[in-house]
N, CA, C and O of each residue as an XYZ file, in Angstrom:
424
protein
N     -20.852     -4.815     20.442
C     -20.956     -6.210     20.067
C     -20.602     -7.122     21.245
O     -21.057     -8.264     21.191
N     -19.999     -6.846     22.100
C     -19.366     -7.797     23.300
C     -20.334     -7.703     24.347
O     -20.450     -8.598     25.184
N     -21.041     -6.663     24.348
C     -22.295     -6.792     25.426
C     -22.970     -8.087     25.149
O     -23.112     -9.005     25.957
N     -23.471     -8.047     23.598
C     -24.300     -9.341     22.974
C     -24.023    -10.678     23.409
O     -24.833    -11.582     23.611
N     -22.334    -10.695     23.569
C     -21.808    -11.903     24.080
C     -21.904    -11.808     25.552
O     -21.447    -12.772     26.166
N     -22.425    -10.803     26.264
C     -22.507    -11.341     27.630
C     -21.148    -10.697     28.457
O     -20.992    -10.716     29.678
N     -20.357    -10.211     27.597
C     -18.921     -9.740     28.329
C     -18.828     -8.049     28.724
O     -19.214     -7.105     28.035
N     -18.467     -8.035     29.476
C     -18.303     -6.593     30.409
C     -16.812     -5.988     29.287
O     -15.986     -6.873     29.063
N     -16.665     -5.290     28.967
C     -16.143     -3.953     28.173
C     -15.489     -3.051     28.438
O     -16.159     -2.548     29.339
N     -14.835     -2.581     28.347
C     -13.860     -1.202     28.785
C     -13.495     -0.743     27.740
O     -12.694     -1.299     26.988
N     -14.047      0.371     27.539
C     -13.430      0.816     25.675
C     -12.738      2.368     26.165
O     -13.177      3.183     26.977
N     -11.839      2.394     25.561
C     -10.867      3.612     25.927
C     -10.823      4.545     24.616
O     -11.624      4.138     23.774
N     -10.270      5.424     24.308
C     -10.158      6.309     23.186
C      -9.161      6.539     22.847
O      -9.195      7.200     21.809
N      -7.715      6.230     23.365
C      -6.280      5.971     23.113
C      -5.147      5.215     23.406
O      -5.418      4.542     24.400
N      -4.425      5.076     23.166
C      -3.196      3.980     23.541
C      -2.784      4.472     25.357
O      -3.174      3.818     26.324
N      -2.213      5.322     25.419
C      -1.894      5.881     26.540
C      -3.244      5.231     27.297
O      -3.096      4.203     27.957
N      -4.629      5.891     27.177
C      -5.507      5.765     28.213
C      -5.473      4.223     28.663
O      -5.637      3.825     29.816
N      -5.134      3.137     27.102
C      -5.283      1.661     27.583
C      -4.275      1.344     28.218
O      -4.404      0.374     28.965
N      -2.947      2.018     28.159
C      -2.032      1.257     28.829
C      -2.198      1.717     30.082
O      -1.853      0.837     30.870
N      -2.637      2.870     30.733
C      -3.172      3.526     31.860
C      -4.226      2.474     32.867
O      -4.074      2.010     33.997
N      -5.310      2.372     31.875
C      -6.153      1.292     32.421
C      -5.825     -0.326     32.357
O      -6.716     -1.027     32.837
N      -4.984     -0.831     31.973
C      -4.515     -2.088     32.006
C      -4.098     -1.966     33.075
O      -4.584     -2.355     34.137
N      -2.908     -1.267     32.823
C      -1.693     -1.190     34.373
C      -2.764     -1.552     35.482
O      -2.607     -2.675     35.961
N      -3.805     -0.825     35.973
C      -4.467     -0.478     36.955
C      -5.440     -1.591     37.196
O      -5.558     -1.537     38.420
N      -6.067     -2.385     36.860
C      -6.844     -3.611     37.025
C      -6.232     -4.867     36.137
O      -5.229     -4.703     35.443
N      -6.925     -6.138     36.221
C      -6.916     -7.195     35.497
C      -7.696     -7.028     34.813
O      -8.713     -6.477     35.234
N      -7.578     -7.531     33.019
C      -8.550     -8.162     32.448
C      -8.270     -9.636     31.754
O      -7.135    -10.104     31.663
N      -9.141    -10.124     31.404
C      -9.654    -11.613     30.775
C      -9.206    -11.516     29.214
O      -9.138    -12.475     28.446
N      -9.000    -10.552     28.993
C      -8.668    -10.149     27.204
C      -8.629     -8.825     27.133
O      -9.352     -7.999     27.689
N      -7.536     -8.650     26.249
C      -7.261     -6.900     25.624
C      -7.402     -7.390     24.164
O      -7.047     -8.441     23.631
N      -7.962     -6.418     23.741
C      -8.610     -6.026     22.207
C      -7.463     -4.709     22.298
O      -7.297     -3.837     23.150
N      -6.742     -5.025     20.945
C      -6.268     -3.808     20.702
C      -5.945     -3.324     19.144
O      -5.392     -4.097     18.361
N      -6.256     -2.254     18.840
C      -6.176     -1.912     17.491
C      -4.745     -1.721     16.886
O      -3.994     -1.591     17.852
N      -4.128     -1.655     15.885
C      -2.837     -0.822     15.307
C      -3.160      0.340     14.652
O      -2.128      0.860     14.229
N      -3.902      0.819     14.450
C      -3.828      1.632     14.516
C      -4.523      3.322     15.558
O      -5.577      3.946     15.681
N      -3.618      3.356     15.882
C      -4.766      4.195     16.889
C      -4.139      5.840     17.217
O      -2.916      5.978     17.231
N      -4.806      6.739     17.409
C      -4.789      8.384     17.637
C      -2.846      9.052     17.864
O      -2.010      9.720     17.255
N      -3.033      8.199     19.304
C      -1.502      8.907     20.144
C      -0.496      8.085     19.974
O       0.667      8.441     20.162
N      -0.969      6.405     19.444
C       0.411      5.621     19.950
C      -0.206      4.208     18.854
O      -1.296      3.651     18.725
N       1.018      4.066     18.284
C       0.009      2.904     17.454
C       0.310      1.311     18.232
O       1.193      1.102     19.064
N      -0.808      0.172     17.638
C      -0.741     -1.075     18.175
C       0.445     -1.534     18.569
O       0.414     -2.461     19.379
N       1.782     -1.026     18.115
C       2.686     -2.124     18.052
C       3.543     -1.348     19.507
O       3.845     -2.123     20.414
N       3.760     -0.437     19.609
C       3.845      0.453     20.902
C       3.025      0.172     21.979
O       3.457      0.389     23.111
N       1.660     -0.378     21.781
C       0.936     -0.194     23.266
C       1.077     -1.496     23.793
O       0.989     -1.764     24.991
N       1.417     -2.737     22.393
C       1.295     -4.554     22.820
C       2.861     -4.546     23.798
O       3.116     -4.966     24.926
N       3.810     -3.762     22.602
C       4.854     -3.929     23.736
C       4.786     -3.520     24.543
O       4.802     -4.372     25.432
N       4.639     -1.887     25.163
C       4.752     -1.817     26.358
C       3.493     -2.026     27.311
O       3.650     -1.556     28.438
N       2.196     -2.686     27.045
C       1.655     -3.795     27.809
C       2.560     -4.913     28.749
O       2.652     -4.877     29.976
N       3.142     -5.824     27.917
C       4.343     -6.349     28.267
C       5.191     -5.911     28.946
O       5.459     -6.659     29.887
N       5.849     -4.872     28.898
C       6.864     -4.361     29.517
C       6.286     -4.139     31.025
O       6.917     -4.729     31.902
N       5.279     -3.442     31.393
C       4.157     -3.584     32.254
C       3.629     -4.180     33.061
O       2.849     -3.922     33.978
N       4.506     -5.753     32.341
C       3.768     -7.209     32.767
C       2.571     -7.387     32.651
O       2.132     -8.318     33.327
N       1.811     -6.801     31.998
C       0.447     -6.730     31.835
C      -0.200     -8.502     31.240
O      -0.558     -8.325     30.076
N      -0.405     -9.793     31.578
C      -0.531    -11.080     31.151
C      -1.721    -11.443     30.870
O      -2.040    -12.608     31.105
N      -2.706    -10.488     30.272
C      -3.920    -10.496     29.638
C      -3.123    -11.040     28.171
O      -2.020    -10.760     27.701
N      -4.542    -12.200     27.567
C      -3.766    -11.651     26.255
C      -4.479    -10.640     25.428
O      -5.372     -9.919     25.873
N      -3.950    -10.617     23.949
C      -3.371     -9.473     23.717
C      -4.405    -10.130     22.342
O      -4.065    -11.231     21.909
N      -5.617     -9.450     21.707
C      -6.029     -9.700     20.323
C      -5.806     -8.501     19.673
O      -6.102     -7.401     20.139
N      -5.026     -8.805     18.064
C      -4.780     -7.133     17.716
C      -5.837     -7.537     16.422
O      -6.267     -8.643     16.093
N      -6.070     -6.201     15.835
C      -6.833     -5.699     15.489
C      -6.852     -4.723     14.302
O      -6.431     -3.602     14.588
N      -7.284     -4.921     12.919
C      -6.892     -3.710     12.261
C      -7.763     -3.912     11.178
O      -8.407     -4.924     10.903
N      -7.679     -2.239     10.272
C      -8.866     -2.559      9.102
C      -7.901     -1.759      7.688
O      -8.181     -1.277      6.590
N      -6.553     -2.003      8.586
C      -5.240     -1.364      7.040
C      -5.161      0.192      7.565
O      -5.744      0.813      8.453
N      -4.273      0.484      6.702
C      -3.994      2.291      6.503
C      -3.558      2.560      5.604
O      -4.278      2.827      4.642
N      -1.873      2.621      5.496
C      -1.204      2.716      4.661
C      -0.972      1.781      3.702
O      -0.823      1.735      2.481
N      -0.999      0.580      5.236
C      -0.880     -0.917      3.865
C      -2.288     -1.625      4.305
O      -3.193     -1.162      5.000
N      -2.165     -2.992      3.624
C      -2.944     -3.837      3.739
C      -3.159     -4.416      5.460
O      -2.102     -4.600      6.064
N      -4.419     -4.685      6.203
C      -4.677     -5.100      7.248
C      -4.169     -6.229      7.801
O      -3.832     -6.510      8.951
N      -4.176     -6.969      6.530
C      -3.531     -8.356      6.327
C      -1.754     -8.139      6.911
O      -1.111     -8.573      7.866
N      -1.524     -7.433      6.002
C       0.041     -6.814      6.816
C       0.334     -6.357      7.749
O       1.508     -6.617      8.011
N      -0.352     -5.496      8.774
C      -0.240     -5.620      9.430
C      -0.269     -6.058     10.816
O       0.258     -5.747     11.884
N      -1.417     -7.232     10.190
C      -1.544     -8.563     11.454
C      -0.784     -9.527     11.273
O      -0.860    -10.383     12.154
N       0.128     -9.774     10.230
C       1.245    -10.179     10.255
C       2.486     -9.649     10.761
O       3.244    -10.560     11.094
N       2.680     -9.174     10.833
C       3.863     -7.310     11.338
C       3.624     -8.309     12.796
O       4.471     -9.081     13.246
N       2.340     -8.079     13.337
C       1.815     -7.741     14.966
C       2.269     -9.088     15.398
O       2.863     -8.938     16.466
N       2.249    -10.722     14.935
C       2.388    -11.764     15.016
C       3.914    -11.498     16.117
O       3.958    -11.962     17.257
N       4.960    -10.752     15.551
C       6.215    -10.818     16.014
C       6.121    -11.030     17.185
O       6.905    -11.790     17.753
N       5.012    -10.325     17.892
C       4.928     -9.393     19.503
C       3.773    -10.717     19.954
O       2.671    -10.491     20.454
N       4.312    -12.093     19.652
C       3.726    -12.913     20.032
C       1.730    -12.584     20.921
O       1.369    -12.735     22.089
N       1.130    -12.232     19.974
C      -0.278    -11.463     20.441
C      -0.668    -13.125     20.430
O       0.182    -13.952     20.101
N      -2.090    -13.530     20.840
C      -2.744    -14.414     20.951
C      -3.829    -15.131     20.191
O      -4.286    -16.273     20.237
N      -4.169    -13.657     19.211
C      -5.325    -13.808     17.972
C      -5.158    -12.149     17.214
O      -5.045    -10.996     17.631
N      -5.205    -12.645     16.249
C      -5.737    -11.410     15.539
C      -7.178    -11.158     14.779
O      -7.829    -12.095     14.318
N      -7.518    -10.049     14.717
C      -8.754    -10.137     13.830
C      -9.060     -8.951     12.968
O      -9.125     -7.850     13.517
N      -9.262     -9.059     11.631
C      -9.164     -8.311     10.542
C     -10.495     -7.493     10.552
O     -11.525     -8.166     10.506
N     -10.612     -6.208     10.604
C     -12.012     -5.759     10.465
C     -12.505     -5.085      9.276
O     -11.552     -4.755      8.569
N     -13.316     -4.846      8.922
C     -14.377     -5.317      9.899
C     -14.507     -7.045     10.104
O     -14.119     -7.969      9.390
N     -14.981     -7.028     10.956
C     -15.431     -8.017     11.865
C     -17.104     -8.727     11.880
O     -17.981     -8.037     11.359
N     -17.328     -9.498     12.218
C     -19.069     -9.844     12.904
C     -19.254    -10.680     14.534
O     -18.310    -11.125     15.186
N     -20.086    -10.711     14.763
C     -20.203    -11.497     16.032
C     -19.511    -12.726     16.195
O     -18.668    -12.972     17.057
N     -20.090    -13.768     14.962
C     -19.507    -14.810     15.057
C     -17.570    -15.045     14.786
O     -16.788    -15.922     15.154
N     -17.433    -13.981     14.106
C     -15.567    -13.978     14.295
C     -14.813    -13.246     15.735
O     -13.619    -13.318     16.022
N     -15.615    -12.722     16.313
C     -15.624    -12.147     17.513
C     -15.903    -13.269     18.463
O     -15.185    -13.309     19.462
N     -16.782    -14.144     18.328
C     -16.970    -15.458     19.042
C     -15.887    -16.126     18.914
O     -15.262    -16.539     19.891
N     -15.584    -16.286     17.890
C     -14.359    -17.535     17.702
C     -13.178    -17.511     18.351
O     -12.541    -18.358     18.976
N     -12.874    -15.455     17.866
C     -11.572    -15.063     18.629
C     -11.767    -15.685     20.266
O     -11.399    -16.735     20.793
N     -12.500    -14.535     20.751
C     -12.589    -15.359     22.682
C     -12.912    -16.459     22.408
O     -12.837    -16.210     21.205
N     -13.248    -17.601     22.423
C     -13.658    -18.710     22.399
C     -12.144    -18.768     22.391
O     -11.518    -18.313     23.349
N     -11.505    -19.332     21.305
C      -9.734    -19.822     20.846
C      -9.383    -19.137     22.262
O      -9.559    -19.813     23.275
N      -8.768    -17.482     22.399
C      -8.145    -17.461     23.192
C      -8.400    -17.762     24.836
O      -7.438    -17.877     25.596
N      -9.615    -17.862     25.243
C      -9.706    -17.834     26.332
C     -10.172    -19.451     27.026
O     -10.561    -19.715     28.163
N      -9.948    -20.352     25.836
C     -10.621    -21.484     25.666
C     -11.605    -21.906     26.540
O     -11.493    -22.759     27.421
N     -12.952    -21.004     26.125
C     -14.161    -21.230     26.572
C     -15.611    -21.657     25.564
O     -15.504    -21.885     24.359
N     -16.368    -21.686     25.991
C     -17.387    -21.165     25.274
C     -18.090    -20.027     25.438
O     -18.776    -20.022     26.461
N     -18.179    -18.460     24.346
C     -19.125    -17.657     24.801
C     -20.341    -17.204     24.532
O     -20.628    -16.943     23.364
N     -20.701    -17.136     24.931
C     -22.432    -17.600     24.907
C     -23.175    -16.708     23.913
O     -24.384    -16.855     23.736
């Protein structure tokens, strides 16, 4: 979906691999899920941070145990920048970057 918008992508397959690849370049925005394989959302936002990592931070979830809703509230603590409940569509995917990066994306 972020190609559509024109934006370059880095999709990883675990917490470790993202905090691996953050450390190592800049990006414009981190998308990050709570729930995920090796390390869940609330582990990888903090130690992003810890990292100094000053991308921000959109978390991301579609529930598990609890409601999605809960836990993008939970994630709020770890001062993130946007959240977004999935599923998702383009245009809530627009809005998110748009708000956080205060642009327009195309």
């Amino acid at each position: 979906m972020l190609s559509q918008l024109s934006v370059e992508a880095v999709i990883v397959d675990t917490g470790t691999e993202a905090l691996i690849v953050a450390a190592d370049r800049p990006f414009d925005i981190i998308f990050c899920d709570i729930i995920m394989p090796d390390l869940d959302g609330f582990s990888i936002i903090e130690r992003l941070f810890a990292l100094g990592v000053d991308a921000p931070v959109v978390a991301m979830s579609g529930g598990g145990r609890v409601d999605a809703g809960e836990y993008l509230n939970w994630i709020n603590i770890l001062d993130v920048r946007a959240t977004l409940r999935k599923p998702f569509g383009r245009k809530d995917l627009t809005q998110v970057v748009d708000q956080v990066l205060g642009g327009e994306t195309p």
